[in-house]
BAPAVEX-875827 format. One record per residue (C-alpha): x, y, z. Coordinates in nm, 2 decimals, decimal comma. Layout:
BEGIN
<r <X; Y; Z>>
...
% end
This chain:
BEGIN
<r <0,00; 0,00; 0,00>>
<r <0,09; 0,37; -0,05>>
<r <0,16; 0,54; 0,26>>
<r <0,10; 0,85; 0,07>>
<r <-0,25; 0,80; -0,07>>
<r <-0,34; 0,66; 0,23>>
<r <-0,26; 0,97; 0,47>>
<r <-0,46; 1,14; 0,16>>
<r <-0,77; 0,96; 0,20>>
<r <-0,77; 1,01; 0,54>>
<r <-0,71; 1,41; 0,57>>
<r <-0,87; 1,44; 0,31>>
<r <-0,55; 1,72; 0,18>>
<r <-0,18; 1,72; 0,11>>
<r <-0,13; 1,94; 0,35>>
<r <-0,22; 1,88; 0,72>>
<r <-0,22; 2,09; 1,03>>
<r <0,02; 1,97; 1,28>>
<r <-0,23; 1,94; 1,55>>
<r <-0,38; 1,74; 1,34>>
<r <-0,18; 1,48; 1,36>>
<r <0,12; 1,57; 1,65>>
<r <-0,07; 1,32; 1,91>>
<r <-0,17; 1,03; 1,71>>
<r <0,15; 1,03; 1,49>>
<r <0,41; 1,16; 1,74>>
<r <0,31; 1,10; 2,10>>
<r <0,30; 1,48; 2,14>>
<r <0,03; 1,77; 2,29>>
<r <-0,03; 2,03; 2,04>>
<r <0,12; 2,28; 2,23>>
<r <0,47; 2,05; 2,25>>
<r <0,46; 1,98; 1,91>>
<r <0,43; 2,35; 1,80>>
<r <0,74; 2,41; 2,05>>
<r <0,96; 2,17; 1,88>>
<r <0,87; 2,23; 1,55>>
<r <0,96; 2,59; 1,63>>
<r <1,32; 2,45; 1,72>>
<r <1,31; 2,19; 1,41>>
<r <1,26; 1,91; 1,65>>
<r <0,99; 1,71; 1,47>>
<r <1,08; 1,46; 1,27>>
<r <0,95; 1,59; 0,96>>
<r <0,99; 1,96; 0,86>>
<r <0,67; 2,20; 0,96>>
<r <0,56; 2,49; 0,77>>
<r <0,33; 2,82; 0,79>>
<r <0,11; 2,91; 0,42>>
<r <0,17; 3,25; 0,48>>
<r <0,45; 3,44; 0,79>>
<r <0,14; 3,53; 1,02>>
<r <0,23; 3,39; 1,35>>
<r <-0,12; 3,29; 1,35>>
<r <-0,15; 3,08; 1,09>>
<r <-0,15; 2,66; 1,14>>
<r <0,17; 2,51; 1,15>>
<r <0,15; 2,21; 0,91>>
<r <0,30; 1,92; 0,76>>
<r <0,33; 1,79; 0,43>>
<r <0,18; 1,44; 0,36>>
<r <0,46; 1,31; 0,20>>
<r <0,69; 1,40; 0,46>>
<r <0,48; 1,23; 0,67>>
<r <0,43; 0,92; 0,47>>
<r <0,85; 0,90; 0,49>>
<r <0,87; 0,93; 0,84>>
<r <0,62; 0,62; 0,91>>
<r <0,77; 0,39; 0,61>>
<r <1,11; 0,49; 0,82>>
<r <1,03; 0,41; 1,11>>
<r <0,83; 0,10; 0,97>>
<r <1,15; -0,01; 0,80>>
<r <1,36; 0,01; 1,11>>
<r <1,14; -0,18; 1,29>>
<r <1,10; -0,44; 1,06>>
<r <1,53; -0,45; 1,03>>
<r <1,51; -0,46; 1,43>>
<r <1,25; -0,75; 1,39>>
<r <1,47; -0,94; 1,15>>
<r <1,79; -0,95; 1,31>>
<r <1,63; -1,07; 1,62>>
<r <1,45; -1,38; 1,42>>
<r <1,67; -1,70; 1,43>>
% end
């Protein structure tokens, strides 16, 4: 399956607010998330649609399809070298 078009179906958008997505994805409030992805300590990169400081902070769905096929992928690896 697609990652991708999978995150699309369910947002329903390419681009997704992080509180959106910061508890279910990362383990994180909204308000911590918004911290650290003010100090680029997400791991994907966040974003504004325009400089107002009010505007959402969001993610990109492709970023976030990366990040969970990484961390799928490392798992899996972990999972493999502990099979006999």
């Amino acid at each position: 399956m697609n990652t991708t078009l999978l995150l699309m179906a369910q947002f329903e958008k390419t681009v997704i607010p992080l509180d959106a997505i910061c508890e279910q994805y990362f383990s994180l409030s909204p308000a911590k998330a918004r911290r650290l992805a003010g100090l680029n300590q997400l791991p994907v990169p966040t974003f504004r649609l325009n400089n107002s400081q009010k505007a959402p902070v969001c993610v990109h769905v492709d970023d976030l399809a990366r990040h969970i096929d990484r961390q799928r992928e490392a798992a899996r690896n972990s999972w493999e070298k502990s099979q006999l």
